[in-house]
Every structure is written in C-alpha cells, then in structure tokens.
LOMAR-981837 format. One record per atom (N, C-alpha, C): residue in three letters; x, y, z. Coordinates in pm, 1 decimal, decimal comma. Example, Ala and Ser with C-alpha at 12.3 -4.5 7.8 and 13.67 -1.06 7.14 Angstrom:
2
- ala|1319,0|-569,0|780,0
- ala|1230,0|-450,0|780,0
- ala|1320,0|-330,0|780,0
- ser|1285,0|-225,0|708,0
- ser|1367,0|-106,0|714,0
- ser|1290,0|3,0|787,0
END
This chain:
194
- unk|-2727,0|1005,8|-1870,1
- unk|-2648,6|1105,5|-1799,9
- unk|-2628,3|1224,9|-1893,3
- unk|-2677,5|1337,7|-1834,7
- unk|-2648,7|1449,3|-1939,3
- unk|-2452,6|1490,9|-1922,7
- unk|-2471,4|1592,9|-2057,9
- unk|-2295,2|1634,2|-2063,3
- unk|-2246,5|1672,4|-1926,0
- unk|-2322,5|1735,4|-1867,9
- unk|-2256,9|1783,2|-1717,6
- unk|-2219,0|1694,2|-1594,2
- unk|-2313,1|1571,4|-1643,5
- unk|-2244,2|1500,2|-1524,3
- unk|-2120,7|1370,1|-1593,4
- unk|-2123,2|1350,2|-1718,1
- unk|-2032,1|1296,6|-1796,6
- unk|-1899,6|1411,0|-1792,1
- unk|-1946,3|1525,4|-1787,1
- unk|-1827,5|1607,9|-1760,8
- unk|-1752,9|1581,2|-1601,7
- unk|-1843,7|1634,1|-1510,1
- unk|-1788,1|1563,6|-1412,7
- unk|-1750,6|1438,2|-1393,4
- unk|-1792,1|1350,8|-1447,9
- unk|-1716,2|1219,2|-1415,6
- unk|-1563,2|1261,1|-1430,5
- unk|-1574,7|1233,9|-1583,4
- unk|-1423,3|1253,5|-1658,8
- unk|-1311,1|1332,9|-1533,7
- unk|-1352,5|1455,8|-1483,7
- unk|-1286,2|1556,7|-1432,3
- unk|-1216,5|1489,5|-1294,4
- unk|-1327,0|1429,7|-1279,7
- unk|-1310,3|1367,7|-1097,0
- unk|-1210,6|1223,4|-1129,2
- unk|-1189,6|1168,0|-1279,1
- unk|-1132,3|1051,5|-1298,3
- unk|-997,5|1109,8|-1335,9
- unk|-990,7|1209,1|-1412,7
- unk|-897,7|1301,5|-1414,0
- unk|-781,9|1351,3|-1325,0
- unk|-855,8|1347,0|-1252,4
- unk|-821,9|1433,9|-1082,0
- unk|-777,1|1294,5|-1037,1
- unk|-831,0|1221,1|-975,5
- unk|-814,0|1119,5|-904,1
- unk|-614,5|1018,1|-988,2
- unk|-632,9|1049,4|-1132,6
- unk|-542,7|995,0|-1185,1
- unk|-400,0|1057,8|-1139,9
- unk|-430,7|1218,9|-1147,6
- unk|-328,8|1243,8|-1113,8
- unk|-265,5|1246,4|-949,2
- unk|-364,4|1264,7|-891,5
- unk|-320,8|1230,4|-738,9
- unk|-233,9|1077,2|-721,8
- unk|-285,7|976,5|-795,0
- unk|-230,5|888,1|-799,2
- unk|-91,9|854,0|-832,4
- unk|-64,8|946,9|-963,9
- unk|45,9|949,1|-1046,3
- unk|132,7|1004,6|-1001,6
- unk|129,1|1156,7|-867,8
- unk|168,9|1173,6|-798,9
- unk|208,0|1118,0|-695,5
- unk|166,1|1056,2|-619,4
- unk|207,1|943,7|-493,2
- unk|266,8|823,3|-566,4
- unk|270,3|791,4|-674,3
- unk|343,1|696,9|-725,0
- unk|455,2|740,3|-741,0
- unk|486,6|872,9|-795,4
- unk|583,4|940,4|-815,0
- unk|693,4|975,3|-677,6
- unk|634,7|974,2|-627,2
- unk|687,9|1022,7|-429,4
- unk|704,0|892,7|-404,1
- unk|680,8|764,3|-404,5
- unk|720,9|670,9|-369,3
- unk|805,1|616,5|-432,2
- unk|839,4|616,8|-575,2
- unk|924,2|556,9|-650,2
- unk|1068,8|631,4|-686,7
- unk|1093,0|762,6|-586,2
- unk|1158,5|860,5|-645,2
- unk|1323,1|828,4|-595,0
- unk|1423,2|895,2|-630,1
- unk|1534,0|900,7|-541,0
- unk|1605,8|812,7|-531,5
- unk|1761,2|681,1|-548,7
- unk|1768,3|612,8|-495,8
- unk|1855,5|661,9|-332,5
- unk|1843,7|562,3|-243,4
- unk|1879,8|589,8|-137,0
- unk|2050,4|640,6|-130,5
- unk|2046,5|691,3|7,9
- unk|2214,6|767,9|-63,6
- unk|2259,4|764,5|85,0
- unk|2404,2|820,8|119,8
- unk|2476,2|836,2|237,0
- unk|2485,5|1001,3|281,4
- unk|2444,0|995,5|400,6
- unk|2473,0|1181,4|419,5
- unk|2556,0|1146,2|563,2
- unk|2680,4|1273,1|563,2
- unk|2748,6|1298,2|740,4
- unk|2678,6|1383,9|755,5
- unk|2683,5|1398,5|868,3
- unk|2607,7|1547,5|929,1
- unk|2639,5|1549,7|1081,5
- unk|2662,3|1645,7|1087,4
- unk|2752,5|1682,0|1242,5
- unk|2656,3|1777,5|1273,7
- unk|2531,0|1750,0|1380,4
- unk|2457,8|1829,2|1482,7
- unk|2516,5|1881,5|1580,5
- unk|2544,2|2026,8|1586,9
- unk|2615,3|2123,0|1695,2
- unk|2450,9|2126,1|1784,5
- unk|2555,1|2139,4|1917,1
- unk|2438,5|2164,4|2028,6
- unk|2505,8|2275,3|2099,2
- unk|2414,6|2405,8|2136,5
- unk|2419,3|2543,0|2214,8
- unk|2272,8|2571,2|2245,3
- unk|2323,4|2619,6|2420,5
- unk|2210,3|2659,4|2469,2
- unk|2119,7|2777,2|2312,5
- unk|2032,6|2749,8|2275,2
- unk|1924,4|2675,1|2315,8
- unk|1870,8|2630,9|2160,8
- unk|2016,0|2587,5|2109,2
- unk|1924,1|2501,7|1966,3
- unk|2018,9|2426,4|1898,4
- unk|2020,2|2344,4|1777,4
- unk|2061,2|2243,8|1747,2
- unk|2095,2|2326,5|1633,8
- unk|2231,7|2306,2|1552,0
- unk|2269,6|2304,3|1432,6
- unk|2290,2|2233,8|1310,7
- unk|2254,1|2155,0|1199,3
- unk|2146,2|2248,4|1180,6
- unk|2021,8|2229,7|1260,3
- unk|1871,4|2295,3|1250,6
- unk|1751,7|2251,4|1308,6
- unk|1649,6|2188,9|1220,3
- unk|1661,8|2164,7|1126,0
- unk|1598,4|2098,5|991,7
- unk|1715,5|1978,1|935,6
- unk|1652,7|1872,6|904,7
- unk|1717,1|1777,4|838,0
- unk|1657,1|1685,9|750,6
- unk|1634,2|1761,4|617,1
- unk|1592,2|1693,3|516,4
- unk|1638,7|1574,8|424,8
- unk|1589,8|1434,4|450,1
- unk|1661,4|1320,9|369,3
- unk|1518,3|1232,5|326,3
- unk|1605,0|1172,7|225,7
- unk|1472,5|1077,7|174,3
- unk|1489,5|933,5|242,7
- unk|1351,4|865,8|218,9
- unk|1330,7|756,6|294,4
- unk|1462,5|662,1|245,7
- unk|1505,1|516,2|320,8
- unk|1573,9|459,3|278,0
- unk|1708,5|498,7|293,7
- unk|1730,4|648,9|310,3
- unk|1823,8|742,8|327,2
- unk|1956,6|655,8|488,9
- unk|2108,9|643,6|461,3
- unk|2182,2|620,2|564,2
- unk|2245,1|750,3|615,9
- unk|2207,4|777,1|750,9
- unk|2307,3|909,8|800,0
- unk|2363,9|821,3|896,1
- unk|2484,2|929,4|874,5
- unk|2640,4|878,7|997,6
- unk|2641,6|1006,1|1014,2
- unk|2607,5|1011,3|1174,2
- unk|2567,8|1143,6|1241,9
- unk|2672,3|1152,0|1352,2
- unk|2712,7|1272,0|1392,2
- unk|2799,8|1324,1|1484,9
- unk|2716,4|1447,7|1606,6
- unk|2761,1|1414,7|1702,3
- unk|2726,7|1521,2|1803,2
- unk|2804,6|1575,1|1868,1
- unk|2764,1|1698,6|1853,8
- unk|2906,6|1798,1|1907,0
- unk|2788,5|1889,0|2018,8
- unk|2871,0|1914,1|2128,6
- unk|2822,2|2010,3|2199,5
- unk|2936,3|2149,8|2279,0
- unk|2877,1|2258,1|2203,2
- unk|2927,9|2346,2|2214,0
- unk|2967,7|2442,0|2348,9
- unk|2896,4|2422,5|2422,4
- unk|2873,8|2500,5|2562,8
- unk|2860,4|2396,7|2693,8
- unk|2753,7|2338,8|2698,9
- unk|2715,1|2280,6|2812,4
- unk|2665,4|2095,9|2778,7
- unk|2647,6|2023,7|2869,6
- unk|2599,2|1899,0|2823,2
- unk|2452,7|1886,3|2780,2
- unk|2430,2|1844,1|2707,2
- unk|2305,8|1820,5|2603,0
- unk|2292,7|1683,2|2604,6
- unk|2170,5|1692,9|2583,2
- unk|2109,3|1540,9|2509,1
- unk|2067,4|1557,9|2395,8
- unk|1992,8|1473,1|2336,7
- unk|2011,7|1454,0|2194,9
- unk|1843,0|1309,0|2191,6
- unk|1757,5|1324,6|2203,2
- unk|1675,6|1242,6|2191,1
- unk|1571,3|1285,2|2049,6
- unk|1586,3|1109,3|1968,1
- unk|1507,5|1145,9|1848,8
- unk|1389,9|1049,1|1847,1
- unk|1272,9|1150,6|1854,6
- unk|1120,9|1060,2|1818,2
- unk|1120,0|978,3|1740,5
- unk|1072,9|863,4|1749,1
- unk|1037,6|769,6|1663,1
- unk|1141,1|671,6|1593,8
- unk|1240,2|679,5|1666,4
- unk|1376,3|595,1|1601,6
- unk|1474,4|572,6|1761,3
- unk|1362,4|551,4|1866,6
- unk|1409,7|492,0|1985,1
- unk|1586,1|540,2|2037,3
- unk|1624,5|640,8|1997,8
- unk|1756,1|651,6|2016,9
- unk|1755,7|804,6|2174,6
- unk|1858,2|836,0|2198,7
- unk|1868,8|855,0|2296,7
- unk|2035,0|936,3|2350,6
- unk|2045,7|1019,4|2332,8
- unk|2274,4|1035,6|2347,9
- unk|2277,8|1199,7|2435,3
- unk|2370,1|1132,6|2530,7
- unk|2421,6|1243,3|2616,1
- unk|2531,2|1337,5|2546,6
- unk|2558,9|1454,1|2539,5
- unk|2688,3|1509,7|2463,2
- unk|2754,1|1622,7|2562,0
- unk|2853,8|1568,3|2576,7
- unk|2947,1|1643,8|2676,1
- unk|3021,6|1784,7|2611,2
- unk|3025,8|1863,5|2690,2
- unk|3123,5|1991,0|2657,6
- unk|3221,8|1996,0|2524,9
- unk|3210,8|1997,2|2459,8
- unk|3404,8|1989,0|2375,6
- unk|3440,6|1882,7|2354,3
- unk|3351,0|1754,4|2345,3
- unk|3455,1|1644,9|2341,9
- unk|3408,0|1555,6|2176,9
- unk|3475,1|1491,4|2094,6
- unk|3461,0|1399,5|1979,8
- unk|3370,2|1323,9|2031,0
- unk|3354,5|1257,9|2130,1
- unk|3238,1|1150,1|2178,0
- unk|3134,6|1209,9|2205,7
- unk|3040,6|1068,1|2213,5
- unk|2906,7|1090,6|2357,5
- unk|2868,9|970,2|2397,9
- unk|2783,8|943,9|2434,9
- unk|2695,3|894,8|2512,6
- unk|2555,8|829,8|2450,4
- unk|2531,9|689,6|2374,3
- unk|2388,9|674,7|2339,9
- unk|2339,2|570,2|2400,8
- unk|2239,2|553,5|2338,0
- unk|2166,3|455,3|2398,2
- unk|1993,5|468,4|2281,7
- unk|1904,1|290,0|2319,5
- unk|1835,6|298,8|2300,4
- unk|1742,0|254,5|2412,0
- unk|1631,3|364,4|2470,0
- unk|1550,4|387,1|2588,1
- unk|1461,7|259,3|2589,5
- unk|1417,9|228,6|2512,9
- unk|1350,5|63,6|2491,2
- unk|1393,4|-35,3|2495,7
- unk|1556,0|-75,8|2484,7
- unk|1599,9|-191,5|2512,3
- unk|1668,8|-202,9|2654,4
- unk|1678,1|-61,1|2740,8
- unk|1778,4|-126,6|2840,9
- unk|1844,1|78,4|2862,3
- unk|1891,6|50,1|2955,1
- unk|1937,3|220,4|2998,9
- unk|2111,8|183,1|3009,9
- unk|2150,7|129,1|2959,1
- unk|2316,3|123,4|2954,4
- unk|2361,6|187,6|2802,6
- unk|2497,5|240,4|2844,6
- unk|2498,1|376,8|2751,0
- unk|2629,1|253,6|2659,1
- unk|2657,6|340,7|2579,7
- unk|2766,4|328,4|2491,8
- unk|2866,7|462,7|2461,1
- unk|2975,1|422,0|2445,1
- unk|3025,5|578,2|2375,3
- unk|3137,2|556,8|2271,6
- unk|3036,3|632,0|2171,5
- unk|3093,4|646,3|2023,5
- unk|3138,9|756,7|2025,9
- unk|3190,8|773,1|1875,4
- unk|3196,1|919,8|1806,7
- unk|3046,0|944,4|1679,4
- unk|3033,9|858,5|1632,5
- unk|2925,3|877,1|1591,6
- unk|2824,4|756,6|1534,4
- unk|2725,9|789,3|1519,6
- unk|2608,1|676,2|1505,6
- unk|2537,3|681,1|1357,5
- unk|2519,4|537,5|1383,3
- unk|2464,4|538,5|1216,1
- unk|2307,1|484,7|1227,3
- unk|2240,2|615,6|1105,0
- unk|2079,8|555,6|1125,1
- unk|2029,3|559,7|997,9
- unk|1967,1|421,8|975,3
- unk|1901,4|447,1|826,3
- unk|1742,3|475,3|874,5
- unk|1681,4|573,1|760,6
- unk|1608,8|649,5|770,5
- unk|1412,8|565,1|687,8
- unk|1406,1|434,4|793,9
- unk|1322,2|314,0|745,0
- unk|1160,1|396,7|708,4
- unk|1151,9|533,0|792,0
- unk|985,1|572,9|808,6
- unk|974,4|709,5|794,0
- unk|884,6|689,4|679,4
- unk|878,9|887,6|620,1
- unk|795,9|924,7|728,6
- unk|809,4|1043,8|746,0
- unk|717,3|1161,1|819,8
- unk|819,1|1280,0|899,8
- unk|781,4|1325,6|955,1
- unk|888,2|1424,8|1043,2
- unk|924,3|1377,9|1164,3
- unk|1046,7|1387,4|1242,2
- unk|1043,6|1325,8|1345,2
- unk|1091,7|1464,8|1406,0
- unk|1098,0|1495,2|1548,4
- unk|1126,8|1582,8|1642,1
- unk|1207,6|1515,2|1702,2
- unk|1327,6|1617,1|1707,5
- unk|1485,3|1581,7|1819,7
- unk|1457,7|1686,1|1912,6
- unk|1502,3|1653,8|2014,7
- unk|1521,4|1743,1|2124,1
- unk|1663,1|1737,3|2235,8
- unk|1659,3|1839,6|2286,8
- unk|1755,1|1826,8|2432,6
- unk|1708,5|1752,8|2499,8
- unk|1734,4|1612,3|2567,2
- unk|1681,1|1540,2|2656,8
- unk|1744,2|1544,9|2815,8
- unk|1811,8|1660,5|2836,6
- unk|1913,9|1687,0|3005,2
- unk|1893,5|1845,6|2936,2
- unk|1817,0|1875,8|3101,8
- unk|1806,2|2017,1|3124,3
- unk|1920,7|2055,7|3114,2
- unk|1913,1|2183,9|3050,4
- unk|2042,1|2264,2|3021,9
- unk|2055,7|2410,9|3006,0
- unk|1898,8|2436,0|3088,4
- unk|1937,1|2606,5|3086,0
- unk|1743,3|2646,3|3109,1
- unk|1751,2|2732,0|3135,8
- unk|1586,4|2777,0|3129,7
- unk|1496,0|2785,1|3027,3
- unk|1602,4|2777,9|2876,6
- unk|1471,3|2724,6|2730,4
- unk|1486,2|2612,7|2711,2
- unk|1554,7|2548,5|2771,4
- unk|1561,4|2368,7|2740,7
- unk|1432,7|2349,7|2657,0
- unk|1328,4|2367,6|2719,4
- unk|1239,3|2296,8|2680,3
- unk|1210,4|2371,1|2513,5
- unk|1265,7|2432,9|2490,5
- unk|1261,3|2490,7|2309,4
- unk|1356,0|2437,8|2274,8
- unk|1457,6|2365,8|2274,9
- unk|1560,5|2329,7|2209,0
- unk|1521,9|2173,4|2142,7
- unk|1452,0|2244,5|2007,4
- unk|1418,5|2112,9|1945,0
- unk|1475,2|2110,7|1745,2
- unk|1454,4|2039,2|1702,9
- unk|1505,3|2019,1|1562,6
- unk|1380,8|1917,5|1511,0
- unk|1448,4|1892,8|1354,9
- unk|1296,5|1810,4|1235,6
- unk|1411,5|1755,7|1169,6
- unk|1364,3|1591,9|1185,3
- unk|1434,8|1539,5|1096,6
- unk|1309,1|1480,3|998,9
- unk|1301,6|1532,4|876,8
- unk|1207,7|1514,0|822,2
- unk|1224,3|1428,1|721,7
- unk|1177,6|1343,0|704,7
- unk|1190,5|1172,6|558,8
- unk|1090,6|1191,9|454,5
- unk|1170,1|1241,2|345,6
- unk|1038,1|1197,2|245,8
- unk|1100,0|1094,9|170,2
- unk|940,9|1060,0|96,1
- unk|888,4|1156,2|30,9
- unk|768,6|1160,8|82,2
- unk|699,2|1333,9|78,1
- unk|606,3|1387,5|156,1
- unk|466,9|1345,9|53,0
- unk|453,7|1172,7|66,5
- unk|341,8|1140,8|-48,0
- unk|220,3|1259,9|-59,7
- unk|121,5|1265,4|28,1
- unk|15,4|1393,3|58,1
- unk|52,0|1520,9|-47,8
- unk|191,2|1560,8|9,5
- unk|241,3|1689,3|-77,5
- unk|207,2|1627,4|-261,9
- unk|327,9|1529,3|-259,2
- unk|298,9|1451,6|-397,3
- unk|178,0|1451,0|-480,1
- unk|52,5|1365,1|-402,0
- unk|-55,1|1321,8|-423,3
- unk|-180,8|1464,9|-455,3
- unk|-139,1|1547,0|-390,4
- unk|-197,4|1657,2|-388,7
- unk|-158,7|1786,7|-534,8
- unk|-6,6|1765,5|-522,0
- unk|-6,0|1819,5|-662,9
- unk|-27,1|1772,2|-833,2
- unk|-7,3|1622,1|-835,0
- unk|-61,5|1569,6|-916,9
- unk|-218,1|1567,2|-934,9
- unk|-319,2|1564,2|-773,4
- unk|-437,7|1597,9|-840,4
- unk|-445,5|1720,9|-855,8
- unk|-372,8|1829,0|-881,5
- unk|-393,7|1992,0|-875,5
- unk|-417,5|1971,2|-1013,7
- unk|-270,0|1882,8|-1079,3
- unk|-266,9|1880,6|-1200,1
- unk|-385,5|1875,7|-1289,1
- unk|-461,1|1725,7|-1242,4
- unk|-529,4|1654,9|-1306,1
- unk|-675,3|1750,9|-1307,0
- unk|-689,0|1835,3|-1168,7
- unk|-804,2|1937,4|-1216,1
- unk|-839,4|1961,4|-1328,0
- unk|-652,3|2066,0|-1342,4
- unk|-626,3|2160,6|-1438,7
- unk|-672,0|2082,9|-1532,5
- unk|-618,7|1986,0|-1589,9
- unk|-645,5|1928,3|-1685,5
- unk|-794,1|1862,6|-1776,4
- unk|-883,7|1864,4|-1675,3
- unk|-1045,9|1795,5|-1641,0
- unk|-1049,5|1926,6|-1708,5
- unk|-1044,0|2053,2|-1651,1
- unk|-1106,0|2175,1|-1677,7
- unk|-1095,2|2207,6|-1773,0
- unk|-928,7|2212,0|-1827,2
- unk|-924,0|2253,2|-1967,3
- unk|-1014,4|2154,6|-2093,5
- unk|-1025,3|2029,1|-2076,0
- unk|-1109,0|1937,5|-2105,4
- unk|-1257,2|1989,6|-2096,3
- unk|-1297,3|2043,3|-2008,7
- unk|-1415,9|2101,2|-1991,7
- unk|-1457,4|2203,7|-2083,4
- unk|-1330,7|2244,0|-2068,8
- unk|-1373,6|2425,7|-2149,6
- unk|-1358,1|2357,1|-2300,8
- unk|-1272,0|2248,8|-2342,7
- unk|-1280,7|2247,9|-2473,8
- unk|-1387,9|2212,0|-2498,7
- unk|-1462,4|2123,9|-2470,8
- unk|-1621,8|2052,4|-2487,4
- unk|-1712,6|2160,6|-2483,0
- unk|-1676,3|2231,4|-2393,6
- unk|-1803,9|2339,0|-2394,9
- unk|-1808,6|2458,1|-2552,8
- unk|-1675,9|2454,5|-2550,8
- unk|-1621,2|2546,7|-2681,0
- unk|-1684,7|2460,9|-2812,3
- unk|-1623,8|2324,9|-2835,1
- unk|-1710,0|2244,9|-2903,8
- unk|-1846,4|2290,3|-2920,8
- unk|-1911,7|2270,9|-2832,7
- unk|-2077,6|2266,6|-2786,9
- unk|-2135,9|2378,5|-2886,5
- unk|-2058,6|2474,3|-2845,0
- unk|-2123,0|2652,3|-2849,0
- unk|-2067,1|2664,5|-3029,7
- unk|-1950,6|2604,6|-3050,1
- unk|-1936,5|2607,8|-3188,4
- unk|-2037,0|2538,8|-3289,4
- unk|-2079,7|2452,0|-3312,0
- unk|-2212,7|2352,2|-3320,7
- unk|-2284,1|2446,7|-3332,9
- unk|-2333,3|2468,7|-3155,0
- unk|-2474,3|2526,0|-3196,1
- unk|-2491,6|2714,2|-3264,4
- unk|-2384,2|2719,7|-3277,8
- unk|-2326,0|2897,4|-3359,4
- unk|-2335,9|2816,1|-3532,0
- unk|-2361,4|2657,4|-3563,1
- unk|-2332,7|2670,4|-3731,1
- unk|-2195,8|2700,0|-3744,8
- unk|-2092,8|2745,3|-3645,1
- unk|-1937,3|2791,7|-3734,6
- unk|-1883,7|2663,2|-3741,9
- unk|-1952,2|2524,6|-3692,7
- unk|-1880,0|2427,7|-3751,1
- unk|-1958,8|2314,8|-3749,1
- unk|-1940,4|2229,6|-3877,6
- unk|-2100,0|2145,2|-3891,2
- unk|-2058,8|1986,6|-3841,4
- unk|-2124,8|1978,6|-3762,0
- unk|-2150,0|1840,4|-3674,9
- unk|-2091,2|1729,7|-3716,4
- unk|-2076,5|1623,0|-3685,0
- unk|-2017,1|1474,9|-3725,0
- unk|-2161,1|1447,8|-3783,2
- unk|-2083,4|1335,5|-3904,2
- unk|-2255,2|1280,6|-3983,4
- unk|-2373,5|1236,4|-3890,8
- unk|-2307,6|1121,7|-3798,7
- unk|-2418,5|1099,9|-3684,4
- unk|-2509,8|1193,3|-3613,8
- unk|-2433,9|1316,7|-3610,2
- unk|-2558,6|1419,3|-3500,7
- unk|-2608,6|1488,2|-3621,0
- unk|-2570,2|1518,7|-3775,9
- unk|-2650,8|1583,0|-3867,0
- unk|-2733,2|1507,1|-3892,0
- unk|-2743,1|1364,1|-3934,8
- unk|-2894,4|1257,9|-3927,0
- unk|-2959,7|1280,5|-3814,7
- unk|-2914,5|1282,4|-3707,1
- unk|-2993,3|1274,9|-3610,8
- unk|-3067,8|1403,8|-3590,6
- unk|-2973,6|1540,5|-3595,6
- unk|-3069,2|1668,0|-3633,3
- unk|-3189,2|1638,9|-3790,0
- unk|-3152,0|1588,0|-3858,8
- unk|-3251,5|1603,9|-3981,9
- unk|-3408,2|1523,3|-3949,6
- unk|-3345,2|1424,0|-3915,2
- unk|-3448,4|1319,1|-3842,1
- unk|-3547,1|1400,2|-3776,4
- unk|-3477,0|1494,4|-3673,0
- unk|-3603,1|1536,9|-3587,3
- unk|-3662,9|1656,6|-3622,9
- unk|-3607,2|1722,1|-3716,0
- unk|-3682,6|1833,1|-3824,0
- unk|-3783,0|1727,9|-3929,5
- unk|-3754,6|1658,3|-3969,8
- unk|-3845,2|1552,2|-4072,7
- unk|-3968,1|1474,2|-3967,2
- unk|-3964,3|1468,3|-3915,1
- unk|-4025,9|1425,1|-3767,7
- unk|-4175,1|1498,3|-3768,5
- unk|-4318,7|1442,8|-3819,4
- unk|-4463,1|1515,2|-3751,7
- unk|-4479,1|1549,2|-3674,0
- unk|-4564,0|1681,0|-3637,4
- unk|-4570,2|1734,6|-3525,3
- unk|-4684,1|1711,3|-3468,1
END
C-alpha cells in the first residue's frame, strides 16, 4: 500500500473514532433531572413552542388555556388533554387505552425516547387550528453528536496528513536526515549495479 492510501486509512479510522466518541458522548451525557413547565394555549400557538429536555428527563406539566378550549395532543407518548377557558384543570387521557377522560391539574411524563415529538391543538379552535403546533424535543441529538466528533476526527486525520507530508518534503529537501533504517536503505540502492 503506498503512503496515500495508508494515509487514507489512518484518516477514515480517525474520522470514524471520533464519530464514535461523539455518540458515546451524547449517550452517556447529563444525569436525568425534574422540569415544571406550564404550556399556555391561545388561538393560535402554544407557550412555550419548543421544549428542550434530555432523555430520561421527568416533566410535571401544566395546561393552561388562555382564550378558548384547546387540546393538547402529544406524538409519540400516546397522551391526549382537553383545556378549558381559565380554569387550573383539564381533561386527559390516553387515545390507545380507552377514550375516558380524567381531570387533573397536571400530568407527569418521563421523557423514555429521544427524537422530536410534535404537540398540537387536538379540538378545532379557530381557522389556524391546524398551525397550532409545538416540539418537544429529547436529546441527546446522537447524529448531531456523532457528526461533530467525526468533524473532529477529520480535522485531526488532516492535520496528521499535512504533518507526514511536511515530514516527506523535509527528507527529500536534505533539511533533515532520515532514520538509520531509510539511510541504509538509501545507500544500499546507490551501492546497487546498474
């Protein structure tokens, strides 16, 4: 294998390390923690509309609705809550086990599956209903992770690269004289019949 593809190896093992070291890093990060958070509902959006927590993460969530009755339905965590005008309560439920409601003041969800989930208004409530959505988003965003650790590990292959090559060009410039092994081996092939 000549230097160039021994170079590439290295670079691509390089790379690959750090992507790794990264997603190890995103998975092992954070310990789990408690957040409140009180989601306001008004025609035609959720307060806040982003909800950033890490996996493992417990929220004790509240729904308030400001104007009109709202729903409150969150992808991927089977839940489901009506929210009335002005009032401390609502209305939940989970749509997969059965359509009988409950009414709390607020609900507790631990946060078992990274990715983003989409909340929405689930009861028409005005002519943008159908925009009235929110992100409850779980990391850790491994990909993001995995991706900057191999950015890293490029960087790193490359600078590796450029030193070898710098090596190389120094050598063959004489500004710096070889390890004993490659000066025998140069003398050898000057002493060598032609």
């Amino acid at each position: 294998m000549n230097s160039l593809g021994k170079s590439a190896v290295v670079v691509v093992l390089i790379t690959a390390l750090g992507g790794f070291a990264g997603a190890w890093i995103a998975w092992n990060s954070d310990e789990p923690t408690s957040h409140y958070i009180s989601i306001k509902a008004r025609q035609y959006a959720f307060e806040p509309s982003v909800i950033r927590v890490n996996r493992g993460d417990t929220l004790h969530i509240k729904l308030i609705s400001l104007d009109v009755v709202h729903g409150f339905f969150l992808e991927g965590y089977d839940l489901d809550a009506e929210i009335f005008a002005h009032q401390k309560s609502f209305n939940i439920r989970h749509p997969s086990k059965g359509k009988e409601w409950s009414e709390v003041n607020e609900f507790t969800l631990i946060t078992n599956r990274r990715g983003k989930f989409r909340y929405r208004c689930s009861h028409t409530c005005g002519s943008m209903h159908p925009f009235m959505q929110g992100e409850l988003i779980v990391q850790p965003n491994t990909p993001f992770h995995a991706s900057v650790g191999g950015t890293l590990g490029l960087f790193v292959g490359m600078l590796w690269i450029f030193a070898q090559r710098r090596k190389t060009r120094l050598f063959d410039n004489g500004e710096m004289s070889a390890p004993p092994d490659q000066s025998r081996r140069a003398g050898d092939r000057q002493a060598a019949p032609h």
